[in-house]
C-alpha positions as CSV (number, residue, x, y, z in Angstrom):
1,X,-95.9,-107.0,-107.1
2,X,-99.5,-106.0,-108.5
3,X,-100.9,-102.9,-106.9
4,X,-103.8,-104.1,-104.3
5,X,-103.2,-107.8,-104.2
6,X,-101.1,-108.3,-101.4
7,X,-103.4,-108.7,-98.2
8,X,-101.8,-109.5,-94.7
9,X,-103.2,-112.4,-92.3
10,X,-105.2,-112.0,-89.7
11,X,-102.3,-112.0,-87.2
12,X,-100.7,-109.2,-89.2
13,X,-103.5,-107.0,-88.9
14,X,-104.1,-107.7,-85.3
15,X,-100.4,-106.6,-84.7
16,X,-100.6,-103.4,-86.3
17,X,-104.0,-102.5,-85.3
18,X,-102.8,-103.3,-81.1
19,X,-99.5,-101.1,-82.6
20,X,-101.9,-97.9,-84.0
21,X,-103.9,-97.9,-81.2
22,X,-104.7,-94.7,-80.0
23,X,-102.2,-92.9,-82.6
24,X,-103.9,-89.9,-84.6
25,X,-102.9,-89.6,-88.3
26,X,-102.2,-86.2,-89.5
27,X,-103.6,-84.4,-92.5
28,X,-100.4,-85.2,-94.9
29,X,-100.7,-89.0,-93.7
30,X,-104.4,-88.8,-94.7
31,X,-103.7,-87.6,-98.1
32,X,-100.6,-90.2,-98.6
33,X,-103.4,-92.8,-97.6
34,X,-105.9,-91.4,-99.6
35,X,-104.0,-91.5,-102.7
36,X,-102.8,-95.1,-101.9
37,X,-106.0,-96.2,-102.3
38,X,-106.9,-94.5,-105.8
39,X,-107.4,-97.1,-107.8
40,X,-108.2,-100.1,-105.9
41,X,-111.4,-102.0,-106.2
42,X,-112.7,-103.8,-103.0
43,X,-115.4,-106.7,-103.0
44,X,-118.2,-106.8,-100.7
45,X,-117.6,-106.5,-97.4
46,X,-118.5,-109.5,-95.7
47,X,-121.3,-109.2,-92.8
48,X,-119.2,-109.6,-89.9
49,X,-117.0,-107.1,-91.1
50,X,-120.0,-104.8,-91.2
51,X,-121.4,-105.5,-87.5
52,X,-117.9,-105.5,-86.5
53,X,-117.8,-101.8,-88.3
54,X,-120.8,-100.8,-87.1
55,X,-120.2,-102.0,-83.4
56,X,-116.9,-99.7,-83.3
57,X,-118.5,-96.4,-85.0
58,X,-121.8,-96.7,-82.4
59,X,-122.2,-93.8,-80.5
60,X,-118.9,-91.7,-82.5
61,X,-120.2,-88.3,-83.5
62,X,-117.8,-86.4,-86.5
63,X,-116.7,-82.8,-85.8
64,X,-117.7,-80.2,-88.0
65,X,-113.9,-79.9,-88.9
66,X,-114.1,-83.8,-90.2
67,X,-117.5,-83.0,-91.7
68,X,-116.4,-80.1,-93.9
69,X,-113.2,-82.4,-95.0
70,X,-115.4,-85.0,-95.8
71,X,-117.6,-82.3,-97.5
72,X,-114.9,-80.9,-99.8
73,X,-113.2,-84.2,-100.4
74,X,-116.7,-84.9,-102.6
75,X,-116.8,-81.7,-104.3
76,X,-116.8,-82.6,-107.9
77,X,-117.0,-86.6,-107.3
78,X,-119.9,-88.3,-108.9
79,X,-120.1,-92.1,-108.9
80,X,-120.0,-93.8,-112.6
81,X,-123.2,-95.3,-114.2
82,X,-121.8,-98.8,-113.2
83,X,-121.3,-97.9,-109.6
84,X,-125.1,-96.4,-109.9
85,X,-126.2,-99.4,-111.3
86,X,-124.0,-101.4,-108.5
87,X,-125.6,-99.5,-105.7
88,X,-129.1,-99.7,-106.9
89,X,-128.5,-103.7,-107.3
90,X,-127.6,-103.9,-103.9
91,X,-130.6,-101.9,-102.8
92,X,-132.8,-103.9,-104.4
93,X,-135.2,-105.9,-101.7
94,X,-134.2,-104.1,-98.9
95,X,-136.2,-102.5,-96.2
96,X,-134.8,-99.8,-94.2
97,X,-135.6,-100.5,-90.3
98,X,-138.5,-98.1,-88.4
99,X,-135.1,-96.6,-86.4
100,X,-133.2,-96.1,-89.5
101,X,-136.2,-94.2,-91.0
102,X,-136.9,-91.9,-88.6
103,X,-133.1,-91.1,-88.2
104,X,-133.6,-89.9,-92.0
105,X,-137.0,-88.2,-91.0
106,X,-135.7,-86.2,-88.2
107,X,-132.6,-85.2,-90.2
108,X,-134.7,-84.0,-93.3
109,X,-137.1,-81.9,-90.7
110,X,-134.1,-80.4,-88.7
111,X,-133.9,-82.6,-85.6
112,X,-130.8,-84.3,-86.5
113,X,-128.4,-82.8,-88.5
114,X,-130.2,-79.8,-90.3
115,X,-128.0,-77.9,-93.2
116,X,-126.6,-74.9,-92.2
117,X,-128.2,-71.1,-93.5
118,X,-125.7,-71.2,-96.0
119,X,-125.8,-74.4,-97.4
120,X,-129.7,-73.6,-97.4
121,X,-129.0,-71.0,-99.1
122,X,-126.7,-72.1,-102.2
123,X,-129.5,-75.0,-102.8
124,X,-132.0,-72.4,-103.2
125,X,-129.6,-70.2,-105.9
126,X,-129.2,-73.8,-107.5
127,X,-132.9,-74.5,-108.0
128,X,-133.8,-71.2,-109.2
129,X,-135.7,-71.5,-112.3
130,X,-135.8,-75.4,-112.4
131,X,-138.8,-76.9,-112.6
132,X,-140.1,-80.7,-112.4
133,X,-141.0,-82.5,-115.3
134,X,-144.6,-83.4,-115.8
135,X,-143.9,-87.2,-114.9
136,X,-142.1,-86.4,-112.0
137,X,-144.6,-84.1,-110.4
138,X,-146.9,-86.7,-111.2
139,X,-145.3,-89.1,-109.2
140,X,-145.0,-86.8,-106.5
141,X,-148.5,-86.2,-106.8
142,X,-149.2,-89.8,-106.7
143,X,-147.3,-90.5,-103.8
144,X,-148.4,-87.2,-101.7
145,X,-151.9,-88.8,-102.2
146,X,-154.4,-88.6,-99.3
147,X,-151.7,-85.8,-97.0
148,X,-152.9,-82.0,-96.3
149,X,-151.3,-79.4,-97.3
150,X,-150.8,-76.8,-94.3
151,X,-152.4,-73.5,-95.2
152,X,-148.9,-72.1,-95.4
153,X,-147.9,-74.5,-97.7
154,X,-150.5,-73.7,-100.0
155,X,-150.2,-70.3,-100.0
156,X,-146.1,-70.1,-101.0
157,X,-147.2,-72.7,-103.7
158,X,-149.4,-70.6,-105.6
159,X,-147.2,-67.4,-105.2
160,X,-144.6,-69.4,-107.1
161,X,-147.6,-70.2,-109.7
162,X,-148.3,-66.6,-110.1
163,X,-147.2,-65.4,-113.8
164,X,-146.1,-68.7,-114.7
165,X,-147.7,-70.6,-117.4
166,X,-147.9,-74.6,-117.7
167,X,-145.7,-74.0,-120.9
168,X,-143.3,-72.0,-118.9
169,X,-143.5,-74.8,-116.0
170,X,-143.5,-78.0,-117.9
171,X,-142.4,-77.5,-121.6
172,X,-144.7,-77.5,-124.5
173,X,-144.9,-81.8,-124.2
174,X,-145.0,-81.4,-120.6
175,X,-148.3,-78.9,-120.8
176,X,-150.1,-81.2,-123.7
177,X,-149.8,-83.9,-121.1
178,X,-150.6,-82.0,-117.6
179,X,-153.6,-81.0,-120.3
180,X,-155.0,-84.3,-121.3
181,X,-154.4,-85.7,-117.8
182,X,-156.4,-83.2,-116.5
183,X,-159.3,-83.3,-119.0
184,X,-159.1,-87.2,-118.0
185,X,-159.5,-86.6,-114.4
186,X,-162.7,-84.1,-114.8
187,X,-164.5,-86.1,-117.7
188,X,-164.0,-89.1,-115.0
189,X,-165.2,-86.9,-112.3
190,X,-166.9,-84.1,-113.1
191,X,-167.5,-81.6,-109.8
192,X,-170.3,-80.4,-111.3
193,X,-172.3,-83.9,-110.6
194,X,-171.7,-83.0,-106.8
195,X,-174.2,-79.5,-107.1
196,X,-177.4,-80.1,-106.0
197,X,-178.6,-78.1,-108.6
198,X,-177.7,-75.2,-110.9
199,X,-177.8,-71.9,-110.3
200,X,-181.0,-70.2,-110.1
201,X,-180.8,-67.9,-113.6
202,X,-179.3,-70.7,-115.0
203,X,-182.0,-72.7,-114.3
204,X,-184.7,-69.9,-115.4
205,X,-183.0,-69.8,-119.0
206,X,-183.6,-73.2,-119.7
207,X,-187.1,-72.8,-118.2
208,X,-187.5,-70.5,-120.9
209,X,-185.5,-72.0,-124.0
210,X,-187.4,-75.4,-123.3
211,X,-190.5,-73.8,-124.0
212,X,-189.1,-73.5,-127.8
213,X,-186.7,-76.3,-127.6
214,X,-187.7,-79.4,-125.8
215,X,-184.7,-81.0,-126.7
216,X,-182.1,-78.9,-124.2
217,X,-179.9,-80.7,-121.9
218,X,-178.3,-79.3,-119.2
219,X,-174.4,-79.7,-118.3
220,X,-174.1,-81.6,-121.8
221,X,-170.6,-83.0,-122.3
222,X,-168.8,-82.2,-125.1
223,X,-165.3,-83.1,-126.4
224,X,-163.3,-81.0,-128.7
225,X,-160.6,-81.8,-131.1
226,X,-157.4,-80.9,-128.7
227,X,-158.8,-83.5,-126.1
228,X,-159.9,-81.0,-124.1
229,X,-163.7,-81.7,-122.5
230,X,-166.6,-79.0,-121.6
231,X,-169.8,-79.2,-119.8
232,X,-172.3,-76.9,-121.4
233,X,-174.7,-74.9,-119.6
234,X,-177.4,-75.2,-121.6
235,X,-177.2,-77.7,-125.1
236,X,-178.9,-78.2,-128.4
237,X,-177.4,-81.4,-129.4
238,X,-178.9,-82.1,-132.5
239,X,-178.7,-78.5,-133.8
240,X,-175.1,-77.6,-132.0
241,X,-176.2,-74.9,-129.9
242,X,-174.9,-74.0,-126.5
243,X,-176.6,-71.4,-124.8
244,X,-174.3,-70.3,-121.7
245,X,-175.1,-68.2,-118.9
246,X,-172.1,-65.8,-117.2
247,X,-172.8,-64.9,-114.2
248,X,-170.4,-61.8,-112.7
249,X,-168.5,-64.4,-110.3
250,X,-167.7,-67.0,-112.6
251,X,-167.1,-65.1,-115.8
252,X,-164.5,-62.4,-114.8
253,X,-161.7,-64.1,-117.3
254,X,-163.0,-63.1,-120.8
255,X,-159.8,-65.0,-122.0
256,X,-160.8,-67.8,-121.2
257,X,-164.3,-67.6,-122.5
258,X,-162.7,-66.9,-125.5
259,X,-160.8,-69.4,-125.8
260,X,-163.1,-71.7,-124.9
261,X,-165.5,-70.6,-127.5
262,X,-162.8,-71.1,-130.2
263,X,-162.5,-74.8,-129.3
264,X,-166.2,-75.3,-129.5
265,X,-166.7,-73.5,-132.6
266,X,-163.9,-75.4,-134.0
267,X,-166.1,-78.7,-132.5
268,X,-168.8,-77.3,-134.9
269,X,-170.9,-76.3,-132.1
270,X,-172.1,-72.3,-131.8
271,X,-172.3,-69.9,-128.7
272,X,-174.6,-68.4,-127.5
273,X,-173.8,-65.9,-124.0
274,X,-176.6,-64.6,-121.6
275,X,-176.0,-61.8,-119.3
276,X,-178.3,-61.4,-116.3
277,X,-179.3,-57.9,-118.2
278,X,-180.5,-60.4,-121.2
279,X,-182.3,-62.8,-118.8
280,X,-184.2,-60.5,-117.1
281,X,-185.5,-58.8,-120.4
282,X,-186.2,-62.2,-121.8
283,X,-188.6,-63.3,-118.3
284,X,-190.3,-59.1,-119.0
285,X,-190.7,-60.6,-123.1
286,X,-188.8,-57.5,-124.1
């Protein structure tokens, strides 16, 4: 007889479940049953099956002894791409009830069945030094759209910044993207727009350079090679001039001033860097 395709009738089953009733299988008759079903491949159990199912396990709770079984019976196991595919088919469409989802809330904030320390624990040693990929943080991103972060949160996520580099975080593809995306976002948005005004020295240095070069514009866009976009202080378009002020606040990272005026020049365009000790001889006509 081939293995799995004998079924009893209903009257069979009836029989031996009334017989079975109450009876506790030990471990070794567990196992025996267990390995009987290796193997076998069972269609989709039919809906009535399932209420009937669900009716019977309402209100069971498993002991931590049947947990841990459970557990270790799954150590190693990984369904096959066509059982992922299989499950993701069957998923497709369907809406998990309000009940269902905040039985999954509560047990992901530690109200229903919370992971112990140690488990806690070995995820943390298994996520050490892994890092999302740009398009997944950007999904997260996307879908975290509109929440507040606690001021807790916040802080623990820019102590795990600190040292790291977007190279080091996402991978030299992953920073060109997060790079471009970003450029994207301020060139659409710029924060400046939302000052009232620039600063005040600022503002007095192009007082002063306007006198000579009526042509200035102030926070003139510019986009360099790299797709990476600036907003100058203080520009000469049709000569390629920018004429920046650094103030003491916002010019602590020489770095990045550097770097910055690396692109630029490479843009064709020259820089040209104020101090207030340069302003303040310029107003005196030193």
């Amino acid at each position: 007889m081939k293995k799995g395709a004998y079924h009893h009738s209903e009257e069979a089953k009836a029989k031996i479940s009334l017989a079975n009733k109450g009876r506790i299988v030990n471990a070794e008759g567990r196992r025996n049953i267990s390995i009987g079903h290796i193997g076998l491949v069972y269609g989709p159990c039919p809906e009535e099956r399932k209420r009937k199912i669900s009716a019977a396990n309402k209100g069971r709770t498993l002991s931590e002894e049947s947990r841990r079984n459970i557990s270790l019976g799954h150590i190693g196991l990984r369904p096959s791409p066509e059982e992922c595919k299989r499950r993701s088919e069957r998923m497709k469409g369907r809406t998990l009830s309000l009940e269902h989802r905040r039985k999954i809330s509560e047990g992901r904030t530690g109200k229903g069945h919370p992971n112990s320390p140690e488990t806690l624990l070995k995820i943390k040693e298994s996520r050490k030094g892994y890092h999302h990929s740009y398009n997944t943080r950007l999904k997260i991103g996307r879908a975290n759209k509109g929440k507040h972060q606690s001021l807790e949160a916040r802080r623990k996520a820019s102590e795990k910044l600190k040292g790291n580099t977007w190279v080091k975080i996402y991978g030299e593809e992953g920073a060109r993207l997060f790079r471009i995306d970003v450029s994207a976002r301020m060139k659409a948005n710029n924060p400046r727009k939302y000052l009232k005004r620039p600063s005040g020295p600022q503002m007095q240095l192009f007082n002063y350079l306007k006198t000579t070069w009526p042509e200035l514009e102030m926070e003139y866009h510019v986009k360099c090679d790299d797709d990476v976009h600036y907003y100058l202080d203080i520009a000469y378009p049709s000569a390629m001039i920018d004429f920046e002020y650094d103030g003491s606040y916002f010019h602590q990272d020489k770095n990045k001033d550097r770097l910055r005026d690396e692109r630029l020049s490479k843009a064709g365009w020259t820089v040209i860097r104020y101090v207030n000790e340069d302003l303040k001889s310029m107003l005196r006509g030193e």
